[in-house]
KEVORO-830273 format. One record per residue (C-alpha): x, y, z; residue number from 0. Coordinates in nm, 4 decimals. Layout:
BEGIN
[[X Y Z] NUM] ...
//
This chain:
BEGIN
[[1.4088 -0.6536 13.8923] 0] [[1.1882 -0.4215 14.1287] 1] [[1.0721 -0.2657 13.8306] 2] [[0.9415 -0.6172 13.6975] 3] [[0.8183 -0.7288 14.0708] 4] [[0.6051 -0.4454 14.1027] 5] [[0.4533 -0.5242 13.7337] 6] [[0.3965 -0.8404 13.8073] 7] [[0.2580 -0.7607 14.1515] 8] [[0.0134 -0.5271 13.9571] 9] [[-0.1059 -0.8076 13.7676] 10] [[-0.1642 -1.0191 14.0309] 11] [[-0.4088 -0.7647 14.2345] 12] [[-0.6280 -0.7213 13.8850] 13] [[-0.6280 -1.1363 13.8732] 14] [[-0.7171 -1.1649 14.2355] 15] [[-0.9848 -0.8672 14.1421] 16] [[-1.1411 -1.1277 13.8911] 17] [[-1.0792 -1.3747 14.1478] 18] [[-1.3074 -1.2420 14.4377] 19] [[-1.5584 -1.1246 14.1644] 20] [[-1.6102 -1.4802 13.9938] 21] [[-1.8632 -1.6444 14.1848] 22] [[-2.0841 -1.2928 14.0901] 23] [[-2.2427 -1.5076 13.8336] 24] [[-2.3041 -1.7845 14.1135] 25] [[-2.4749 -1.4918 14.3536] 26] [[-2.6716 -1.3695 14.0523] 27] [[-2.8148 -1.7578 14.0648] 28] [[-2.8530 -1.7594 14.4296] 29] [[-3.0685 -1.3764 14.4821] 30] [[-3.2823 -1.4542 14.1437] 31] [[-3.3858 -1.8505 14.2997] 32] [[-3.3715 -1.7246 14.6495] 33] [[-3.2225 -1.9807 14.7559] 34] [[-2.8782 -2.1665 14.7569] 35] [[-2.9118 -2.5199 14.6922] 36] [[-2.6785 -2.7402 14.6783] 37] [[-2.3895 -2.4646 14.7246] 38] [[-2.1314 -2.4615 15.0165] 39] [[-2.0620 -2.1574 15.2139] 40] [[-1.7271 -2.3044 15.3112] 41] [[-1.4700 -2.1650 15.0267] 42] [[-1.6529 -1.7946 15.0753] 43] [[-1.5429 -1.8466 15.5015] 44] [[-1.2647 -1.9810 15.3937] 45] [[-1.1462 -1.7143 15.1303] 46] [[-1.2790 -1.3592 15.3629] 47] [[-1.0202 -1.5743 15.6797] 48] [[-0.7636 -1.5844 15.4376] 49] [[-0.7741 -1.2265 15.2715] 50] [[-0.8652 -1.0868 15.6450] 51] [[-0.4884 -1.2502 15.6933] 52] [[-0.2944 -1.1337 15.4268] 53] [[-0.4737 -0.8017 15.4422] 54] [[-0.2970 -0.7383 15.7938] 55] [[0.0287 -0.9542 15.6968] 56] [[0.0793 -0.6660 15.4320] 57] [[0.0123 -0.3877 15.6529] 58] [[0.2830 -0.4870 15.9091] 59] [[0.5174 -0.6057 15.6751] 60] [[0.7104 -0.3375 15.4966] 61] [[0.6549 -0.2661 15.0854] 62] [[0.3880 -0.5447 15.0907] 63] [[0.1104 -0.2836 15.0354] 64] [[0.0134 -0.4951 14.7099] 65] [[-0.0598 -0.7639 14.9180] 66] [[-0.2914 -0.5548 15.2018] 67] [[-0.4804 -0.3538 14.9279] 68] [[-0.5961 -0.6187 14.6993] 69] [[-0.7278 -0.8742 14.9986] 70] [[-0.8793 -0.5384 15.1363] 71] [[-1.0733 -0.5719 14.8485] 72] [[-1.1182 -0.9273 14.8905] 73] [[-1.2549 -0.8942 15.2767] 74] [[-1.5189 -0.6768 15.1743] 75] [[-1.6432 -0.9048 14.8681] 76] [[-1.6341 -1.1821 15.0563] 77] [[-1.8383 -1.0020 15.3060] 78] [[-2.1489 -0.9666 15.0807] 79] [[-2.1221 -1.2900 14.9147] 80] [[-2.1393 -1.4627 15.2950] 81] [[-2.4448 -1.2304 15.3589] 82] [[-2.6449 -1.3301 15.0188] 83] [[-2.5537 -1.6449 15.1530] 84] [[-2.7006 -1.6153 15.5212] 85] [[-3.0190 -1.4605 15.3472] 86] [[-3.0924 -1.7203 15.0839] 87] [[-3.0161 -2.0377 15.2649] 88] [[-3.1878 -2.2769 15.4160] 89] [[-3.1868 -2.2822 15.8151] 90] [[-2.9828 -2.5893 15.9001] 91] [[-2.7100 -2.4248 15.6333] 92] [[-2.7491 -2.1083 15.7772] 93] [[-2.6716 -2.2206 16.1365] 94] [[-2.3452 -2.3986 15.9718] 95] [[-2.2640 -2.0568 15.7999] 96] [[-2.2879 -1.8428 16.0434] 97] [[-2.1630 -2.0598 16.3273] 98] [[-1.8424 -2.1301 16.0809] 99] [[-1.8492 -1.7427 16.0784] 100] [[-1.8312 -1.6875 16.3940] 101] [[-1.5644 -1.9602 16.5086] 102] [[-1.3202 -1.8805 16.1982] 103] [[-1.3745 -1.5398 16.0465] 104] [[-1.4269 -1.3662 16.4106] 105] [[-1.3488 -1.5236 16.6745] 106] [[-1.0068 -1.6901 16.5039] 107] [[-0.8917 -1.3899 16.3808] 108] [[-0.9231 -1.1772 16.6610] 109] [[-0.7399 -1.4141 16.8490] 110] [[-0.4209 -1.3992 16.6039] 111] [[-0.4300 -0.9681 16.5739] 112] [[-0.4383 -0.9714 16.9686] 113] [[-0.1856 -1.2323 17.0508] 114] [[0.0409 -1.1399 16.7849] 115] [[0.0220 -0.7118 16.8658] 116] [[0.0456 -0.7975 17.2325] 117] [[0.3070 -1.1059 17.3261] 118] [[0.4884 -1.0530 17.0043] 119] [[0.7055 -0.7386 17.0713] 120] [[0.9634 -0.8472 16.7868] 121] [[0.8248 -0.7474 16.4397] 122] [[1.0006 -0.9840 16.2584] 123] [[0.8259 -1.2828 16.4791] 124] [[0.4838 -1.1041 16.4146] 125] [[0.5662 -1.1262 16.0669] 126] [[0.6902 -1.5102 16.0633] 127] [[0.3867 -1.5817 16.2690] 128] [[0.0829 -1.4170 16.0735] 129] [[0.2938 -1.5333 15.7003] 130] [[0.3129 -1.8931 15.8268] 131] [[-0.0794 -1.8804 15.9252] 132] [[-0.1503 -1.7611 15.6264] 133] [[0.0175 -1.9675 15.3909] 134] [[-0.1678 -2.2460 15.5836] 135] [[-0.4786 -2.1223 15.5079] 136] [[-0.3943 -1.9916 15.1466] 137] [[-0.3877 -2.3787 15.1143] 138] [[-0.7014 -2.4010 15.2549] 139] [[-0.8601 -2.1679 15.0338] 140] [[-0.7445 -2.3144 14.7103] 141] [[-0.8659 -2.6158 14.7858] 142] [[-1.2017 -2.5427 14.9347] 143] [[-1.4065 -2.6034 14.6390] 144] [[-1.2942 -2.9306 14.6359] 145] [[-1.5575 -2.9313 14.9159] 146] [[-1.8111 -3.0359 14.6289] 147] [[-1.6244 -3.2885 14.5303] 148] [[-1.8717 -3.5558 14.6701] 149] [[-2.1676 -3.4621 14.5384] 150] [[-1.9600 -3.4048 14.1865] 151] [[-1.8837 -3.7732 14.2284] 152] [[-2.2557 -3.8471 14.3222] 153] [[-2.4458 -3.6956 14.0384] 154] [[-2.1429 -3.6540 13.7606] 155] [[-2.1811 -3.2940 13.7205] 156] [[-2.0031 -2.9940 13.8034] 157] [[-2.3033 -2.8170 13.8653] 158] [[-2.2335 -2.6566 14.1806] 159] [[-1.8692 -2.6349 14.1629] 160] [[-1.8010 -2.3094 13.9822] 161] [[-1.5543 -2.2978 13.7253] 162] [[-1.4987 -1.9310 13.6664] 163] [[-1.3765 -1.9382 14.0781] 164] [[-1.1106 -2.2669 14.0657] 165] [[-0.9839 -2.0934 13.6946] 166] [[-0.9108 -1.8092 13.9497] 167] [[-0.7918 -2.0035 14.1602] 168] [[-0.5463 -2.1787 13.9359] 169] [[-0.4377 -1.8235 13.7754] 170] [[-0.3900 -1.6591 14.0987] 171] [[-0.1889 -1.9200 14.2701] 172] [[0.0472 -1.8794 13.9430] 173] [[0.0794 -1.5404 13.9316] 174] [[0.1553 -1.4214 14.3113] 175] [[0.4299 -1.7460 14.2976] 176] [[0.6244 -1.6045 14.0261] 177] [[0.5604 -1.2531 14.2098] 178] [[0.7075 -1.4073 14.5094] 179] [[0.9718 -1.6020 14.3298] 180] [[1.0765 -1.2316 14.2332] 181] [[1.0843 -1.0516 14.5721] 182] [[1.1791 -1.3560 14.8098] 183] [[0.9133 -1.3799 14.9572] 184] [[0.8537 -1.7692 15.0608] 185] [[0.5303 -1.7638 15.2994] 186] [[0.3403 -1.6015 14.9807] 187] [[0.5143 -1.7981 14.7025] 188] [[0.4725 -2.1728 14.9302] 189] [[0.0789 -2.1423 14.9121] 190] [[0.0545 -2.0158 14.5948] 191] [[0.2442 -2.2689 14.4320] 192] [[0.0301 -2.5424 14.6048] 193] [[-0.2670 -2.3195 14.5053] 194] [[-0.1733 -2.2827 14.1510] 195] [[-0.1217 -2.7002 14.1163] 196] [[-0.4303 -2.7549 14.3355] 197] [[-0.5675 -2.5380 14.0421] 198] [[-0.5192 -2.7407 13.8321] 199] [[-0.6537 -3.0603 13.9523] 200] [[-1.0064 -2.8554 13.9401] 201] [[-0.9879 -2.7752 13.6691] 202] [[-0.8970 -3.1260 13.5164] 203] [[-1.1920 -3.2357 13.7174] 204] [[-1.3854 -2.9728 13.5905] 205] [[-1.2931 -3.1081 13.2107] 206] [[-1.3461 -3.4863 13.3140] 207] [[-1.7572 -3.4403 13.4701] 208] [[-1.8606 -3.1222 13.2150] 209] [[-1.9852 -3.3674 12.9536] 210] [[-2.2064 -3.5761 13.1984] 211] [[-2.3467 -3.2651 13.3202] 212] [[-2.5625 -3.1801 13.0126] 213] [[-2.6377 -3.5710 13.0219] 214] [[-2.7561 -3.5419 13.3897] 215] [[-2.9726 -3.2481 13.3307] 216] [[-3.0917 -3.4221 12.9689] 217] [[-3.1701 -3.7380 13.2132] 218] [[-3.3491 -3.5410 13.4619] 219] [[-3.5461 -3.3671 13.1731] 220] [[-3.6378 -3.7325 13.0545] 221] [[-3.7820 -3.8506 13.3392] 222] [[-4.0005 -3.5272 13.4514] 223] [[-4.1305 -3.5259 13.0557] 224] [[-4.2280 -3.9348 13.1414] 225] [[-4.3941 -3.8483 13.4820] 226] [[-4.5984 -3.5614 13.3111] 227] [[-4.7055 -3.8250 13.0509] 228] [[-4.8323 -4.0830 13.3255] 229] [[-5.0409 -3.7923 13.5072] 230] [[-5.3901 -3.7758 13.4169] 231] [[-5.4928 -3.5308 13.2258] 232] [[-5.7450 -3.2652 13.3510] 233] [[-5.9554 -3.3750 13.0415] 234] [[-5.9303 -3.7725 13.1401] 235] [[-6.0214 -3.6816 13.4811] 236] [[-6.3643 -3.4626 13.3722] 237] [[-6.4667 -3.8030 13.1800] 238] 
//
């Protein structure tokens, strides 16, 4: 059984690897434009909180080094994709980035390393404490690209909701719950689970809008060929 666990746990870091890596593509986008358009920052906040969480849940809790090195890994992706983000985007989004930065990725989780090193003497309550935050926020992450769910319903396309990161998403969340299912280990396995179903809904979502997308941009291509046809000519206006 610890012989599966720890193959399974393996797995699990190189999926969360692919994980943190999959809005690359969505970066690549964002530094060739130079700019971020309709993007959210909120799943990359969301995502560096979390793995800034379970990166010092596994260092105080013993034989979880799985967990800590693998959102290690995580906390410093996350770190240039928020950056890119700051550089690219427009100022009223880059206020709401960075103040979100600030509030959550700082100033939150300096609060929970101090208070839980300094009024929690007991290690198991430091443990219980820091797991149940961040299962709560593993929730959180899963769900945050859900955060483009209105303007997917506005324009019927999954433009800016990136598929490669809720697949991810949906394969991570299954993966670490039958890793946890395996070593008992509830505050990783709860999340997950809801992660890995959450998943799923994006990606049904995802399968449901992809088809009006090419529609939408067909639509849009439409109506810029008609206004180019109603402009005047530089010929027309020489006569």
């Amino acid at each position: 059984m610890e012989r599966l666990s720890f193959l399974v746990g393996i797995i699990g870091n190189i999926i969360s690897v692919l994980m943190f890596l999959a809005p690359a593509k969505t970066f690549w986008r964002i530094v060739k434009r130079r700019s971020t358009e309709e993007f959210d920052s909120f799943p990359y906040i969301a995502t560096l909180l979390n793995s800034s969480l379970w990166t010092y849940y596994g260092i105080i809790r013993p034989n979880s080094y799985l967990v800590a090195t693998v959102n290690g890994f995580g906390v410093a992706v996350e770190i240039v994709y928020i950056t890119l983000f700051l550089v690219f985007a427009c100022q009223k989004m880059r206020v709401r980035t960075s103040t979100l930065v600030a509030l959550l990725d700082v100033g939150f989780l300096a609060i929970v390393v101090v208070a839980t090193q300094f009024t929690m003497i007991d290690a198991a309550t430091r443990i219980n404490v820091i797991g149940f935050l961040s299962s709560g926020l593993n929730i959180i992450m899963y769900g945050s690209p859900l955060a483009a769910m209105k303007g997917v319903l506005t324009t019927r396309s999954v433009e800016y909701m990136p598929f490669l990161l809720s697949f991810f998403f949906f394969l991570n969340g299954g993966i670490w719950t039958f890793y946890a299912l395996l070593v008992h280990d509830w505050f990783l396995g709860l999340p997950n689970g809801i992660g890995f179903v959450l998943g799923i809904i994006q990606l049904v979502i995802y399968a449901i809008y992809r088809p009006h997308q090419s529609s939408h941009k067909l639509n849009n291509l439409e109506e810029g060929t008609q206004r180019e046809q109603l402009l005047p000519s530089s010929s027309d206006l020489v006569q």
